[in-house]
C-alpha positions as CSV (number, residue, x, y, z in Angstrom):
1,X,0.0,0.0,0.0
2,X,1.3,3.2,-1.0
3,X,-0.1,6.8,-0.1
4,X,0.2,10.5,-2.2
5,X,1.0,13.3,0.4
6,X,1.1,16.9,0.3
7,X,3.7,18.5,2.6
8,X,5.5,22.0,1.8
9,X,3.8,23.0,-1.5
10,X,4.9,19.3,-3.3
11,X,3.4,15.8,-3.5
12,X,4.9,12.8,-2.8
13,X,4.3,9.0,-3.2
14,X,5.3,7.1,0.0
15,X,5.0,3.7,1.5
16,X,5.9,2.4,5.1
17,X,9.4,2.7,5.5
18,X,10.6,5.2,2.7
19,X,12.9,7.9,3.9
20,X,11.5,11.6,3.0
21,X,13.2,14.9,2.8
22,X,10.5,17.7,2.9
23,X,10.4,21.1,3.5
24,X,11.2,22.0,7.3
25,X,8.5,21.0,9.9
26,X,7.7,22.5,13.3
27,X,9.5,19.3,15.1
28,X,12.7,18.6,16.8
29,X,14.6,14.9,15.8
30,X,12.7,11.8,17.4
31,X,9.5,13.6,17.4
32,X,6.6,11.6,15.6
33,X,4.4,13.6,13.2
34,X,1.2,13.0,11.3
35,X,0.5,14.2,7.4
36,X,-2.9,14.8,7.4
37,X,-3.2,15.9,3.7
38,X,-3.5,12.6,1.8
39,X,-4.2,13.1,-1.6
40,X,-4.5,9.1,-2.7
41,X,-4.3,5.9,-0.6
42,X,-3.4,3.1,-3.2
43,X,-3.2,-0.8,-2.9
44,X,-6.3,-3.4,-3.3
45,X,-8.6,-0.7,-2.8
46,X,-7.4,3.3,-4.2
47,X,-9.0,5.6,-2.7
48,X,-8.9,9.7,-4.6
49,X,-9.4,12.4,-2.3
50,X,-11.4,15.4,-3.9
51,X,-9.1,16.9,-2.7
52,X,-7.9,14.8,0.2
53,X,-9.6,11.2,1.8
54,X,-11.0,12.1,5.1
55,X,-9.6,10.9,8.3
56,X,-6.6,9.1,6.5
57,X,-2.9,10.1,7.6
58,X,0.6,9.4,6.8
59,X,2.6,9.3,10.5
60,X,5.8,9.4,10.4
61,X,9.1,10.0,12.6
62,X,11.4,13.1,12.3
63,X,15.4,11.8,12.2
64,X,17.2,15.4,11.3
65,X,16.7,18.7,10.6
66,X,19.5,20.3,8.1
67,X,20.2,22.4,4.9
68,X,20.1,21.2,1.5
69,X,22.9,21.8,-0.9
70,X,23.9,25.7,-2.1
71,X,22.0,26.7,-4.9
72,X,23.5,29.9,-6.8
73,X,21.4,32.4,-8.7
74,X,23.0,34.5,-11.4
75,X,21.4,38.1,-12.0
76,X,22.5,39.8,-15.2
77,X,20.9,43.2,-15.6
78,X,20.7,44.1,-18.8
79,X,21.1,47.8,-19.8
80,X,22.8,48.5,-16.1
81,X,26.4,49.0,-17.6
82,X,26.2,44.8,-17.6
83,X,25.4,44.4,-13.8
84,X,26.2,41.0,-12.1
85,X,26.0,39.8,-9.2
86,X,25.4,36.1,-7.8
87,X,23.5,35.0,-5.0
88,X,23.4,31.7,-2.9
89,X,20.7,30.0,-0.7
90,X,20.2,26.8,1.0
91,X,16.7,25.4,1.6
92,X,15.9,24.1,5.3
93,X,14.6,20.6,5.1
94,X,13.2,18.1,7.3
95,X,14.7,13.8,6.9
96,X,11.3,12.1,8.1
97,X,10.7,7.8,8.0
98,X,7.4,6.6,7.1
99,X,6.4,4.4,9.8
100,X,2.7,4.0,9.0
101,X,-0.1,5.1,6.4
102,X,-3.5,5.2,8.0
103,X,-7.0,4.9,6.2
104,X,-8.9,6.0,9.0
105,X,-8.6,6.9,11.9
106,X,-5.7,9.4,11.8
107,X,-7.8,12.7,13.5
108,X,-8.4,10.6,16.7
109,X,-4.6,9.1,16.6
110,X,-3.1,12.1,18.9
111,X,0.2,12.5,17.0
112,X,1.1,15.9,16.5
113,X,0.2,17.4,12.6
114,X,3.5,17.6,10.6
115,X,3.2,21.9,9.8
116,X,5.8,24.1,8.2
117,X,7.3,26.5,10.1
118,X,9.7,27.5,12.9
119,X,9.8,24.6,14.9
120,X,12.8,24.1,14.7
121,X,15.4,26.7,15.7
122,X,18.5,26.9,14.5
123,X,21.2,28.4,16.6
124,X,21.7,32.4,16.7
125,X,25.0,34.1,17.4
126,X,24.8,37.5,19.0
127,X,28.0,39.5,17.9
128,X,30.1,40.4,21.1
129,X,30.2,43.9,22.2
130,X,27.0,45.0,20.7
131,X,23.5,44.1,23.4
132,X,20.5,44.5,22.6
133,X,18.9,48.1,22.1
134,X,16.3,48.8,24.9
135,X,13.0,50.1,24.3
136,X,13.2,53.6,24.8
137,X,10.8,55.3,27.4
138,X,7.7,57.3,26.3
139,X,8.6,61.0,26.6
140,X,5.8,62.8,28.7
141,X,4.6,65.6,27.6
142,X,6.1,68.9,28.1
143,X,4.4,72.5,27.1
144,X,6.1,74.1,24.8
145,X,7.1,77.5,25.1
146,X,6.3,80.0,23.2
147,X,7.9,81.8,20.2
148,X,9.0,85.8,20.8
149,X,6.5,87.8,19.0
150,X,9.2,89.3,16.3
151,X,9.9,92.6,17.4
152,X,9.0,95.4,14.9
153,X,11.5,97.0,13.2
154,X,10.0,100.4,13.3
155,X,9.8,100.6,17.0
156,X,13.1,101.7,19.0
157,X,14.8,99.8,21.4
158,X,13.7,100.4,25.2
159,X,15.6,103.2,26.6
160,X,16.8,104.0,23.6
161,X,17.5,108.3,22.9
162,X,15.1,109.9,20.2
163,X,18.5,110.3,17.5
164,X,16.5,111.8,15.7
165,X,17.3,115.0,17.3
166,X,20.6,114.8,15.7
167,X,21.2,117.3,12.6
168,X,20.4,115.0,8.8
169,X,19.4,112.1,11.0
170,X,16.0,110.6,9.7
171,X,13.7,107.4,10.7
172,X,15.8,105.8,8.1
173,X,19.2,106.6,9.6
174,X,17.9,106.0,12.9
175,X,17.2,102.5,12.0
176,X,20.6,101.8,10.9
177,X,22.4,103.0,14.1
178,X,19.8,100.9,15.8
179,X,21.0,97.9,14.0
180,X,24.6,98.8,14.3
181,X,23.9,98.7,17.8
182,X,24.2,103.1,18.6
183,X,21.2,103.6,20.7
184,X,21.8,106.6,22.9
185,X,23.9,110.2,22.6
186,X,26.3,109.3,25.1
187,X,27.7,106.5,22.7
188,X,27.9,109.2,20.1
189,X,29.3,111.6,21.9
190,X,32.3,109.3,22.9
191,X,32.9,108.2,19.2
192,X,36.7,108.5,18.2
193,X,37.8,108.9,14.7
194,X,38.4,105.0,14.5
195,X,34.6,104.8,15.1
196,X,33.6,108.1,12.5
197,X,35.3,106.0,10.2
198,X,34.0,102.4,10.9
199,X,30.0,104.0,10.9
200,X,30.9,106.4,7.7
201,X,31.2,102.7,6.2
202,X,28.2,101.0,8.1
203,X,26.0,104.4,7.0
204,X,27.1,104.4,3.7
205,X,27.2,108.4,4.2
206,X,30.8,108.9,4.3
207,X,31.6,112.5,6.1
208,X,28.0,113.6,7.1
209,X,29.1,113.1,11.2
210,X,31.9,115.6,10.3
211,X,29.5,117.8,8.9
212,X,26.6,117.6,11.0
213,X,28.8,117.3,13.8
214,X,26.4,114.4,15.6
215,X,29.7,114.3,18.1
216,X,29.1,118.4,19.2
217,X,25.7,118.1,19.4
218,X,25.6,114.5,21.1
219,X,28.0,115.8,23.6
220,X,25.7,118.8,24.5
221,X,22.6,116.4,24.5
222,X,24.3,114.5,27.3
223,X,25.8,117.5,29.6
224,X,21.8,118.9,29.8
């Protein structure tokens, strides 16, 4: 009597005894398993499953897990300035013996169901030196603050002196001695002629202090 399984995708003709090599099983070596997906029992009587025969079973015992041999892919792109590259992989597979084939029966025999899957673990090196990232912990919730309301660029600095008062200075002026950081008369009046020049340059009105004289009249500002 012979029986047609279906295990991993593929279908294979069996009898008591045979030595199989299917596609990995949940099962460790020793371990007795039970195909439930019989496709055909044959012998005096065939029975044809549409698509299996009910309550039949192949059981079987599980004597190794391993890998098959290397199989090597070649990829050749074309029109990729003639990539290549290969690649290798090796199937896990599972070395069962037939030990009986059932034609009935088999759901109330208690052997476990021979599934694909990770059963069977193969060992994993950790790399030294490099644990295992923790989880990291939920951040609570913190308020956040506020943006500065941008300041307007037509209103003075606080405690700043109305330069304005000087002789040929204008809001426009103003705003550029604001920017280059002159705010009051006493910073005028202490300018030496290392700073005329550097703010003749920064004003882009090269001689007007000189002839104004902001320094004169900054000086007096600050004595009343």
């Amino acid at each position: 009597m012979f029986a047609v399984l279906k295990t991993g995708g593929k279908q294979y003709k069996v009898q008591s005894g045979d030595t199989l090599r299917v596609e990995k099983l949940a099962a460790n070596a020793g371990d007795k398993v039970q195909f439930n997906e019989v496709l055909m029992i044959g012998g005096d009587s065939p029975v044809v499953g549409s698509p299996i025969v009910e309550d039949a079973g192949v059981q079987a015992e599980v004597i190794e897990q391993f890998k098959g041999p290397k199989t090597i892919n070649f990829v050749k792109r074309r029109r990729k300035h003639s990539s290549k590259r290969t690649k290798g992989h090796r199937q896990q597979l599972t070395l069962v013996r037939v030990t009986d084939i059932l034609t009935s029966g088999a759901a109330a025999s208690g052997i476990m169901a021979a599934e694909n899957g990770a059963g069977f673990d193969f060992a994993v090196t950790v790399p030294k030196g490099k644990p295992a990232k923790k989880a990291a912990a939920p951040k609570a919730d913190t308020p956040k603050a506020e943006a500065p309301a941008p300041q307007d660029a037509d209103v003075a600095p606080a405690g700043a002196d109305d330069l304005k008062e000087l002789s040929g200075v204008g809001p426009a002026l103003e705003k550029k001695l604001h920017a280059a950081g002159v705010t009051s008369f006493a910073q005028v009046a202490a300018w030496t002629e290392e700073d005329v020049a550097d703010m003749n340059e920064k004003l882009s009105f090269k001689g007007r202090i000189e002839r104004e004289g902001w320094i004169e009249q900054a000086q007096e500002k600050t004595k009343g």
